[in-house]
C-alpha positions as CSV (number, residue, x, y, z in Angstrom):
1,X,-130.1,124.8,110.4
2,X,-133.4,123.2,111.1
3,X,-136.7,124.3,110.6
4,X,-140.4,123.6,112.2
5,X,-143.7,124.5,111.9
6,X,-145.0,126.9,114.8
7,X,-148.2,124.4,114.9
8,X,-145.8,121.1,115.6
9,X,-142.4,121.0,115.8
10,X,-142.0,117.3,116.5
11,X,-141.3,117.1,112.5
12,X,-138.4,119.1,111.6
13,X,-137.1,120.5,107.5
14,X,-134.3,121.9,106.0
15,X,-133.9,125.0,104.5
16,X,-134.5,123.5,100.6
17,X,-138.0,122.5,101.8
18,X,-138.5,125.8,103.6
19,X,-137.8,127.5,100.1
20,X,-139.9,125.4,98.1
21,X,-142.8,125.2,100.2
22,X,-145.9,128.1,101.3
23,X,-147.1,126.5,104.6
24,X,-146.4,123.7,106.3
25,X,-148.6,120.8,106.0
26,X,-150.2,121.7,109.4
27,X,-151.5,124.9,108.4
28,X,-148.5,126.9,110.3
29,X,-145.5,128.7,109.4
30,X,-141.8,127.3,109.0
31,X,-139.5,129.1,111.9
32,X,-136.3,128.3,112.2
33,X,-135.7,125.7,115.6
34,X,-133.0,128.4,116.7
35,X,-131.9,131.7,116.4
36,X,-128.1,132.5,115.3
37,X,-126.6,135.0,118.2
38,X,-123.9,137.1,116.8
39,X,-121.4,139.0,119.6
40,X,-121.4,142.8,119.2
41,X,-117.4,142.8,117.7
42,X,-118.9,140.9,115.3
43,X,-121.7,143.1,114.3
44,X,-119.0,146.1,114.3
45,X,-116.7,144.3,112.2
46,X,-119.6,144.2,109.3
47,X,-119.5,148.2,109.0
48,X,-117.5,148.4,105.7
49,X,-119.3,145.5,104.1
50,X,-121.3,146.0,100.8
51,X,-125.1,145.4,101.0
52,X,-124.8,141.7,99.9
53,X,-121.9,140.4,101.7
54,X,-123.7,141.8,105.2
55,X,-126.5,139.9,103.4
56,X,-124.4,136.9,103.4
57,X,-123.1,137.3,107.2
58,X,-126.3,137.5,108.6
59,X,-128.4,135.1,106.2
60,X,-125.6,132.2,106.3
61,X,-126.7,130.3,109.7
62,X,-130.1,130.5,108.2
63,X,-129.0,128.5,105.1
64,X,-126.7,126.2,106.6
65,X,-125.0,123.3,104.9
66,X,-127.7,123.9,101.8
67,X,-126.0,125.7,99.3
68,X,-122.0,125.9,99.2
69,X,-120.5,129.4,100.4
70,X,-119.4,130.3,96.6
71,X,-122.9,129.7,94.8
72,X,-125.1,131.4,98.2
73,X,-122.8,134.6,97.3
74,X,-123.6,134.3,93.6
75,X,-127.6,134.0,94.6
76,X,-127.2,137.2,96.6
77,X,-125.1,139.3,94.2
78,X,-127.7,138.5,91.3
79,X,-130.6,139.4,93.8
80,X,-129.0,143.0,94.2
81,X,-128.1,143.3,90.5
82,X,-131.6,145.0,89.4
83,X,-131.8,147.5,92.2
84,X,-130.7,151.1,90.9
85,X,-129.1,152.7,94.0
86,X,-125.5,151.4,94.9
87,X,-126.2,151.0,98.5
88,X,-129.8,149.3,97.4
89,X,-131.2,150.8,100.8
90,X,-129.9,154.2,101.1
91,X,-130.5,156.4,104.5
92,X,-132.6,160.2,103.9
93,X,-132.4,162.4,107.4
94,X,-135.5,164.1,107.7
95,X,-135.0,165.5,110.7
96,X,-132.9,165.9,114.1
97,X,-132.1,162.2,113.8
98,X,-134.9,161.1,112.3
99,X,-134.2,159.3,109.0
100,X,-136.3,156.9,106.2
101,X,-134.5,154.1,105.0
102,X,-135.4,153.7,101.1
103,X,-136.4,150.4,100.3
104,X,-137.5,151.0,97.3
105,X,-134.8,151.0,94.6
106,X,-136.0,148.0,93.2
107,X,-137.3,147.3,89.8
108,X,-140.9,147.2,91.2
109,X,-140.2,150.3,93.7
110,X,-141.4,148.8,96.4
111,X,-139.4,146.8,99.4
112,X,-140.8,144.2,98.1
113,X,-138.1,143.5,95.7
114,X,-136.2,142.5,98.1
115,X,-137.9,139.5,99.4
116,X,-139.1,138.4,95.3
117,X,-135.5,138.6,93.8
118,X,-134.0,136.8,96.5
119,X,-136.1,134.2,96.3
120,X,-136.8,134.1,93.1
121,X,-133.3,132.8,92.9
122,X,-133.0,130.5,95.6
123,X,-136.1,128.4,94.2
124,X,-134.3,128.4,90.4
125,X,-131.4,127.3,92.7
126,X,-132.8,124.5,94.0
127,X,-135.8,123.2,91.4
128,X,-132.5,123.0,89.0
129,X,-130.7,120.8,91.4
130,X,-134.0,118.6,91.6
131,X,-135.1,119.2,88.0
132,X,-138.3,119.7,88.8
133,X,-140.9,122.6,88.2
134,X,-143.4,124.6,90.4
135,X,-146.1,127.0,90.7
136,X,-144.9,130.4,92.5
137,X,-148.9,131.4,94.2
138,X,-149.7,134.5,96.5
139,X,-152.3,137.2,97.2
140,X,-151.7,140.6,96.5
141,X,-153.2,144.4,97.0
142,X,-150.2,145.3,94.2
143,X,-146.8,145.7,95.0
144,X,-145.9,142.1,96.8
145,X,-147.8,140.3,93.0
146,X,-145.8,142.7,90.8
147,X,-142.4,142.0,92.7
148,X,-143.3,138.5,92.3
149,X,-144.2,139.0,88.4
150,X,-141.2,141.2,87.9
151,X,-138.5,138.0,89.6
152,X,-140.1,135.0,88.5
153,X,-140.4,136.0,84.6
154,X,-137.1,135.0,84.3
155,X,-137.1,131.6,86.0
156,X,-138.6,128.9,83.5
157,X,-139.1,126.4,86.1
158,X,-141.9,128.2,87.6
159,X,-145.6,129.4,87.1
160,X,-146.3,132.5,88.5
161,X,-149.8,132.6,90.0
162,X,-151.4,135.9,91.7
163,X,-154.5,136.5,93.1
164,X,-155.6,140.1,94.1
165,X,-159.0,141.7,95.0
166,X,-160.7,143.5,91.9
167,X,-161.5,146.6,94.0
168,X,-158.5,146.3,96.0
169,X,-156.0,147.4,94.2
170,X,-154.8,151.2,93.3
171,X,-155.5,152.3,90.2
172,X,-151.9,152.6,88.9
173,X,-150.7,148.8,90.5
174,X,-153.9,147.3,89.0
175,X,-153.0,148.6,85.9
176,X,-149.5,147.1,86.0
177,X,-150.9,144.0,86.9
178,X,-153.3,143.6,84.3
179,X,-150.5,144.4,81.6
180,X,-148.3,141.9,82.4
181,X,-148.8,139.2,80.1
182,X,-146.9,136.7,79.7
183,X,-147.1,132.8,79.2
184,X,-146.3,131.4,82.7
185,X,-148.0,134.1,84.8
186,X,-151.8,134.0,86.1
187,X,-154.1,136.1,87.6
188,X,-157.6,135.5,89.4
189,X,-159.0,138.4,90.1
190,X,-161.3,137.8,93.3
191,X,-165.0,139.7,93.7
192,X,-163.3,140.4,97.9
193,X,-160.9,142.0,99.9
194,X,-157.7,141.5,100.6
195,X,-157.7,139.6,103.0
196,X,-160.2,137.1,101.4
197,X,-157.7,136.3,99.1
198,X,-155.0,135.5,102.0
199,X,-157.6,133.1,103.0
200,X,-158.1,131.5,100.0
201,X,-154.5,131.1,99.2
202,X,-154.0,129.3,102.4
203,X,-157.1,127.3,102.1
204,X,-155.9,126.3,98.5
205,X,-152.0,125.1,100.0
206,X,-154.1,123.0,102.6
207,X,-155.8,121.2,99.6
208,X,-153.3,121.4,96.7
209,X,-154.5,120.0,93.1
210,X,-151.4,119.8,91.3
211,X,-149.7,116.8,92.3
212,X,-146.2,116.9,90.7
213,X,-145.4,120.2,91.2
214,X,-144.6,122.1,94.5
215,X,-146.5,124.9,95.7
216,X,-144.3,128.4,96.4
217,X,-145.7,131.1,98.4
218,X,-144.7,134.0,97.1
219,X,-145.8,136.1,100.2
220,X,-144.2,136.7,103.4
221,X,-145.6,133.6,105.2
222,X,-142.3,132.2,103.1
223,X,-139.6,132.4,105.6
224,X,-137.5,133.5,102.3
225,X,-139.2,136.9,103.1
226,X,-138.4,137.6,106.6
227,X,-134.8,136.4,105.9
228,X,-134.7,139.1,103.4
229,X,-135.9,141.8,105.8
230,X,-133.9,141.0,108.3
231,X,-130.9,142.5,106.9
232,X,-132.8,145.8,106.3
233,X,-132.5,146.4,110.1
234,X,-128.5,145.3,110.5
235,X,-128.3,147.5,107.4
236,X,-129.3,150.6,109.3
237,X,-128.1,150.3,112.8
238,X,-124.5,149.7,111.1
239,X,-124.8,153.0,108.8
240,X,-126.0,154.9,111.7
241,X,-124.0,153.6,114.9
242,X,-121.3,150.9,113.8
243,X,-123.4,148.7,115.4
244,X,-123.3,149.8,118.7
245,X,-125.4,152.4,119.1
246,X,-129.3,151.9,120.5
247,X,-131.6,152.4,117.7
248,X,-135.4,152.6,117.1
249,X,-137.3,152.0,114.0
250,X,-141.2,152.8,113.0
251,X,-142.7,150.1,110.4
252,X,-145.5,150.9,108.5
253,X,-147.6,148.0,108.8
254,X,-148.2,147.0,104.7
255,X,-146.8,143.4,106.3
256,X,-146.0,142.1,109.3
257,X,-142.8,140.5,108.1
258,X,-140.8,143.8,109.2
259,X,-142.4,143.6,112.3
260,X,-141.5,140.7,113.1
261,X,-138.1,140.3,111.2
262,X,-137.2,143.5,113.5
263,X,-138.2,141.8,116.4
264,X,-136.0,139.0,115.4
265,X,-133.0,140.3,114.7
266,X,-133.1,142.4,118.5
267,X,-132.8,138.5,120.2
268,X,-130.1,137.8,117.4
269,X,-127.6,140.8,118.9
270,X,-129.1,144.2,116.9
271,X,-129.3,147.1,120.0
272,X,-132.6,148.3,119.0
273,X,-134.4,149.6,122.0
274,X,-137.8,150.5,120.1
275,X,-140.1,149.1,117.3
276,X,-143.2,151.3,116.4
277,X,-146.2,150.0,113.8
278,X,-147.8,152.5,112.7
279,X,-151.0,151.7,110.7
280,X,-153.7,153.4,108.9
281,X,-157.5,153.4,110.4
282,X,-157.5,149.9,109.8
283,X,-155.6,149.4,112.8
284,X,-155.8,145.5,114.1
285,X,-152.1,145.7,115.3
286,X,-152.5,148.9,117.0
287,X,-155.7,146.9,119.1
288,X,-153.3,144.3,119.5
289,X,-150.4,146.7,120.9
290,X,-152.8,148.8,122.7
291,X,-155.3,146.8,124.3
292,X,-154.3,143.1,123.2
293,X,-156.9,142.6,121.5
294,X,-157.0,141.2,117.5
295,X,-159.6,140.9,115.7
296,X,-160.2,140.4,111.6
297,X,-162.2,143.9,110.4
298,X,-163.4,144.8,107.4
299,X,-160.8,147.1,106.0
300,X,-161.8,150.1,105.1
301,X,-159.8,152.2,101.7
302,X,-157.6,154.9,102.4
303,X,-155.0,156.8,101.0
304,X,-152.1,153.8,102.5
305,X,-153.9,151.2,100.2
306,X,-151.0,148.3,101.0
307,X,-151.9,148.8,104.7
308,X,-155.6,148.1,104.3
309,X,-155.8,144.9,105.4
310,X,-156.2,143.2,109.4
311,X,-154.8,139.5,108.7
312,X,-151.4,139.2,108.9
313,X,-149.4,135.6,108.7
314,X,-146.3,136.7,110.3
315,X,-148.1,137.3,113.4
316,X,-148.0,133.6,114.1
317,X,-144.4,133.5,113.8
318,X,-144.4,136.4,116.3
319,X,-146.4,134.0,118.7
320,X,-144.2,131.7,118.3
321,X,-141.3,133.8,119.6
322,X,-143.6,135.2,122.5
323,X,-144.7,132.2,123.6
324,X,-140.9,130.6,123.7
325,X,-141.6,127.9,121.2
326,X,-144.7,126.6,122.4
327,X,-146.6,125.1,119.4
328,X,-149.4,123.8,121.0
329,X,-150.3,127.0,122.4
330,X,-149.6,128.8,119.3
331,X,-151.6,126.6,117.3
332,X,-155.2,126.7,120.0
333,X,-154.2,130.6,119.6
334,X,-154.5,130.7,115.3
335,X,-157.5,127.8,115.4
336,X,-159.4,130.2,118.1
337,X,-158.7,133.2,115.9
338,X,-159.5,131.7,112.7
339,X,-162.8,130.4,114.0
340,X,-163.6,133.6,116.4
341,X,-161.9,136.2,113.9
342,X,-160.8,137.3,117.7
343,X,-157.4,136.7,119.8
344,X,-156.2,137.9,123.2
345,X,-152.6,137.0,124.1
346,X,-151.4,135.9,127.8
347,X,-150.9,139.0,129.5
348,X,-147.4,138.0,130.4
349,X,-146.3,137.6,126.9
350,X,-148.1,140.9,125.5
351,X,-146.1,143.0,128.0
352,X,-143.0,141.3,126.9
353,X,-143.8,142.4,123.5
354,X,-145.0,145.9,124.3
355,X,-141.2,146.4,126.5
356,X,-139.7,147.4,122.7
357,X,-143.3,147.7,120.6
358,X,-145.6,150.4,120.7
359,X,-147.8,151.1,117.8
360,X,-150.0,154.4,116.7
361,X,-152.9,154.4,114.3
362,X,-152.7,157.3,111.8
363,X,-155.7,159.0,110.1
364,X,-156.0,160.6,105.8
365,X,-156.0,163.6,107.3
366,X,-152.8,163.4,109.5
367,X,-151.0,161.3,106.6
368,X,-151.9,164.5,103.9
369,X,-150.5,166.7,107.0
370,X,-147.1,164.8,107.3
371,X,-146.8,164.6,103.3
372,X,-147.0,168.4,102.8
373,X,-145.2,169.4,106.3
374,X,-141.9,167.1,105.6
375,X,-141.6,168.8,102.0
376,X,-142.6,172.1,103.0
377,X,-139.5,172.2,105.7
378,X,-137.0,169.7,103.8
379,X,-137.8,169.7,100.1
380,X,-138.3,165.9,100.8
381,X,-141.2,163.6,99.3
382,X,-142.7,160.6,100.9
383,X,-145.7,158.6,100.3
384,X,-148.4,158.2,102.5
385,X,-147.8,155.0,103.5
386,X,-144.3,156.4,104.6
387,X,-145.9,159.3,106.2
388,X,-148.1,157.2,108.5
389,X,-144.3,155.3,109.8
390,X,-142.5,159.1,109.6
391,X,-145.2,160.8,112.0
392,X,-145.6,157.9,114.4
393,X,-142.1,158.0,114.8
394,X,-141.9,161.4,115.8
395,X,-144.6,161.1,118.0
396,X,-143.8,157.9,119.6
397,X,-140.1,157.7,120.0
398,X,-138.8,156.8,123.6
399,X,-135.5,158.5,123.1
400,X,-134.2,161.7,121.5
401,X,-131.0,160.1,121.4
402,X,-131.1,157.1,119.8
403,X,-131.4,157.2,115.9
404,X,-135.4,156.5,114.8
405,X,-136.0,155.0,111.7
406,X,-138.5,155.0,109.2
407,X,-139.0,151.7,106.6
408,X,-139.5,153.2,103.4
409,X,-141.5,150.6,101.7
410,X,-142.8,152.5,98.8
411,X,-141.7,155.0,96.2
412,X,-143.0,158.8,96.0
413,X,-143.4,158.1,92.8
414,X,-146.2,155.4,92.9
415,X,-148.5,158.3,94.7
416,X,-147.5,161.1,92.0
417,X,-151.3,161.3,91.4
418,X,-152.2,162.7,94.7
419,X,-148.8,164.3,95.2
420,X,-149.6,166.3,92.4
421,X,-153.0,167.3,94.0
422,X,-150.9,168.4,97.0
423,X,-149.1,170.5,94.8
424,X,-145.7,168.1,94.8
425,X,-144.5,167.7,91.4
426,X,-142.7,164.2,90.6
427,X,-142.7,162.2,87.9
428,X,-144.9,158.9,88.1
429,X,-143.3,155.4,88.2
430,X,-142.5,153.8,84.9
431,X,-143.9,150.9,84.0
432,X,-141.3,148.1,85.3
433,X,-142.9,145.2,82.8
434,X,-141.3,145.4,79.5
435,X,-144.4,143.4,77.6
436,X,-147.6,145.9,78.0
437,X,-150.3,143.5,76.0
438,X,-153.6,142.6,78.0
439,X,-152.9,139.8,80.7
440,X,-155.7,137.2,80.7
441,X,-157.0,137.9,83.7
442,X,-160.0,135.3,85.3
443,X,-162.5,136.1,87.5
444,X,-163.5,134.0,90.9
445,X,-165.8,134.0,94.2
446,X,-164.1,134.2,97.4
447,X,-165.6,131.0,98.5
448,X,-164.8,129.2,95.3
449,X,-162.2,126.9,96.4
450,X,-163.3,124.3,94.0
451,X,-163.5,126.4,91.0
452,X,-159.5,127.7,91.4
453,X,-158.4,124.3,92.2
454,X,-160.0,123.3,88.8
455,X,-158.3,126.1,86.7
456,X,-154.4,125.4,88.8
457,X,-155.1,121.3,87.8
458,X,-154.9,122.4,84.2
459,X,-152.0,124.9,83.9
């Protein structure tokens, strides 16, 4: 398999460099140059299979010729070792078929663990064959820089570097994050949002300081994370219709990466008829969806804090699909958006996209509503960022027959604060870090390229 960027792909990669890269040198995202089409038999065939052998089935045409057959099954039976359920992502039914796929069995509790343990091995893989060492780097709002903490910690061959907005982060994540000292991991907090720090982190792969050592992206721009989510979806459409039945799923949009990865995995042979995003009132893809329009907001807090964001990489990838490969036109698209803050996509490829995407924008209000609703009537607890993907669905679903499901992406637990207040008793998360002494922890402007570049040349 073969890789390009969606900016130019006149120069084309293998999968090593895909896994021990962030962005490609052009400022775009590696894609793969083709997609691997499995018949349906095939799919079917895959029912019985445990969690990491599907894994393996549908992950191998991405890898190639890379790693031998015996040490890629190794990688992905230690990436499922930490979760805690057997099935890692187990199916709930919350209603006449309606179900939330839990994705969040991890260590962390968040589906994040999927993407960071995955790759977390596939880079100790492959810095081990080239004896080398790197710097693991990514922005956070919690859960994506605590997965990262939580997988890397164990791979001496890497730095771990997160960078996450001071005012940004929930109260119980920040915490977490700030007690997770330990010698290779660092932490910048930045005086922005969110999505500040996504800009910084790509400005900072653009103009790298630390020659010597490559520089990992530890966020879903790394095609490692998409690859992991892809399975999520053959996953589900296998436990719920052997593969051959139609399907829909609602994402709540914390990422992109689902999004897309579920768009994805439709072209590769999956029979799934819908895909909904549901998003909080910072709704950029619902604009997108509903009007084509996309714009960078100022996100506002609510109580889905992972979702309060507008800039989202895997978008470009998206593009990329929608636009049938065109890189130039995918890269005046992402230079007009990141000088504009603004994009509008040809009309013929935004109604391609909205034939299997719709999207819905959920309020506080209606998210409190869904929480106490779903419990009241099942005895079942979600969080809200669940609850936005759960209601959505319900609302938004084309088809009564075909199974709709929910991504999962965060534990009840992390929310047992205002669950509590909702008068839904659950025990909070423990703390996954083992090591609880303060992390040092320094402090940045969002325009100070110069001054992070300086502190990453001396690590």
């Amino acid at each position: 398999m073969r890789y390009v960027s969606t900016r130019n792909a006149a120069v084309q990669v293998d999968f090593e460099k895909v896994v021990l890269s962030g962005i490609a040198e052009d400022g775009g995202l590696f894609v793969p140059l083709e997609l691997p089409q499995f018949e349906p038999q095939d799919i079917a065939n895959w029912s019985t299979l445990a969690y990491d052998e599907l894994a393996y089935r549908v992950m191998r045409p991405f890898v190639g010729e890379a790693i031998p057959e015996a040490d890629f099954k190794r990688v992905l039976k230690d990436a499922g070792s930490p979760f805690s359920h057997r099935s890692l992502a187990p199916l709930h039914q919350v209603d006449r078929n309606e179900w939330v796929l839990e994705l969040f069995h991890g260590p962390t509790h968040s589906s994040k663990d999927f993407a960071a343990q995955l790759q977390a091995q596939l880079v100790q893989y492959f810095l081990r064959k080239r004896q080398r060492r790197a710097v693991v780097i990514g922005a956070t709002n919690g859960d994506t820089g605590l997965a990262a903490i939580e997988a890397f910690k164990h791979c001496d061959e890497t730095d771990v570097v997160v960078i996450y907005p001071e005012a940004g982060v929930p109260q119980e994540q920040l915490q977490q994050l700030q007690a997770a000292a330990h010698p290779r991991v660092h932490q910048f907090a930045v005086n922005g949002s969110f999505d500040e720090c996504q800009t910084l982190v790509t400005r900072l792969f653009r103009q790298w300081p630390c020659t010597g050592r490559e520089a990992i992206s530890f966020n879903s721009s790394n095609w490692v994370s998409v690859m992991a989510q892809l399975v999520f979806y053959f996953h589900a459409v296998l436990q719920l219709g052997g593969g051959q039945r139609p399907i829909g799923f609602s994402v709540p949009a914390a990422s992109f990466a689902e999004v897309y990865a579920g768009y994805i995995a439709q072209k590769m042979g999956l029979p799934i008829t819908q895909m909904i995003v549901a998003t909080n009132q910072n709704d950029a893809l619902h604009q997108l969806f509903l009007k084509n329009h996309y714009s960078r907001l100022r996100a506002n807090k609510t109580l889905s804090p992972a979702m309060d964001l507008s800039i989202f990489s895997n978008l470009e990838r998206f593009l990329w699909e929608l636009y049938g490969h065109d890189d130039q036109a995918v890269s005046a698209l992402m230079a007009t958006f990141e000088t504009t803050g603004e994009m509008t996509i040809a009309n013929e490829f935004w109604l391609q996209a909205r034939m299997i995407i719709d999207s819905y924008a959920v309020t506080d209000e209606q998210t409190l509503e869904e929480i106490t609703s779903l419990y009241r009537d099942t005895g079942y607890v979600i969080d809200p960022h669940t609850a936005t993907g759960v209601l959505a669905a319900r609302l938004y679903r084309r088809s009564l027959v075909a199974p709709m499901v929910t991504l999962g992406e965060i534990s009840p637990a992390k929310s047992a604060v205002l669950l509590g207040e909702l008068g839904i008793n659950i025990a909070a998360q423990p703390r996954p870090m083992s090591d609880h002494r303060p992390a040092q922890i320094q402090r940045i402007q969002p325009d100070d390229l110069g001054a992070l570049q300086q502190l990453l040349a001396a690590l």
